[in-house]
C-alpha positions as CSV (number, residue, x, y, z in Angstrom):
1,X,0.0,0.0,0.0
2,X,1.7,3.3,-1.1
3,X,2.2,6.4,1.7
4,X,2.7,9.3,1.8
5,X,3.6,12.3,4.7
6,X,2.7,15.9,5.3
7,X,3.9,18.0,8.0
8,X,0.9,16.5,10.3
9,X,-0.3,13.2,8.8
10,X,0.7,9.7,7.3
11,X,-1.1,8.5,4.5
12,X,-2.0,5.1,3.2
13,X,-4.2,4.3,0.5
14,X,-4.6,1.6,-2.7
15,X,-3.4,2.2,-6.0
16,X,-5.4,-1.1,-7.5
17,X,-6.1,-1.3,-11.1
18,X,-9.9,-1.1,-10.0
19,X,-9.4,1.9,-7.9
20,X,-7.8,3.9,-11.0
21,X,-10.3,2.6,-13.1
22,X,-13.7,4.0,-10.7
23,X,-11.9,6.9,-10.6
24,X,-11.7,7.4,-14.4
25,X,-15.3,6.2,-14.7
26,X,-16.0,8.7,-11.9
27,X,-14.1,11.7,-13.6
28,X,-15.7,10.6,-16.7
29,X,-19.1,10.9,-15.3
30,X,-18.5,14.4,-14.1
31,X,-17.5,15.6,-17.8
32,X,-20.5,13.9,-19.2
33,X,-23.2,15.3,-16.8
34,X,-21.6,18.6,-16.9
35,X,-21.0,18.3,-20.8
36,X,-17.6,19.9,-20.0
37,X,-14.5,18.6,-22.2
38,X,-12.0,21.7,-22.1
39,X,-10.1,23.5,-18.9
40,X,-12.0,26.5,-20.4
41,X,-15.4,25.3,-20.0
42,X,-15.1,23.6,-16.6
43,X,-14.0,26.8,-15.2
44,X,-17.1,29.2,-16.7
45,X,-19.8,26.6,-16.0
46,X,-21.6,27.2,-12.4
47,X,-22.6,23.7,-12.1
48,X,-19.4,22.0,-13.1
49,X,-17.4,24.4,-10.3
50,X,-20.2,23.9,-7.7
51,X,-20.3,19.9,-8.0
52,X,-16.6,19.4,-8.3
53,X,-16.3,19.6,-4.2
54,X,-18.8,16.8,-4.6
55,X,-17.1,14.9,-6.8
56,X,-13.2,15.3,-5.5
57,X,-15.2,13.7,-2.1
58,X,-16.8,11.0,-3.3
59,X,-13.3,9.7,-5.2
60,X,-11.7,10.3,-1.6
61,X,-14.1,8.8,0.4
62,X,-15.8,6.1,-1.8
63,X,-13.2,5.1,-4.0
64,X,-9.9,6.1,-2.9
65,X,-10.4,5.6,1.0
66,X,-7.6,6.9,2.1
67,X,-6.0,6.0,5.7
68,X,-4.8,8.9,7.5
69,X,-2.9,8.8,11.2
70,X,-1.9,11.7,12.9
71,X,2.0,11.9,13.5
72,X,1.0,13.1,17.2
């Protein structure tokens, strides 16, 4: 299981082939339901900017699943 550190916290989390791939169909899915497909557009579209907290949280939380410990 890859790691990484910050300042505060260690970080564990799985790299699988089927993690990369929900979180290409994921990333996928946002374009499509926001029919955005260029830097451009994804930055001038309200819905696109408003959802991608939503989205950048489900790929933690749901797909990625991080395991964080405190260093203290």
């Amino acid at each position: 299981m890859p790691t990484f550190e910050t300042n505060d916290v260690i970080v564990k989390f799985n790299d699988s082939e089927a993690v990369r791939d929900k979180m290409f169909e994921r990333v996928l899915k946002y374009f499509k339901e926001h029919e955005v497909f260029h830097g451009e557009s994804i930055h001038q579209m309200d819905d696109s900017i408003i959802d991608a907290p939503n989205v950048m949280s489900d790929i933690a939380d749901k797909i990625i699943k991080f395991k964080v410990t405190s260093k203290d």
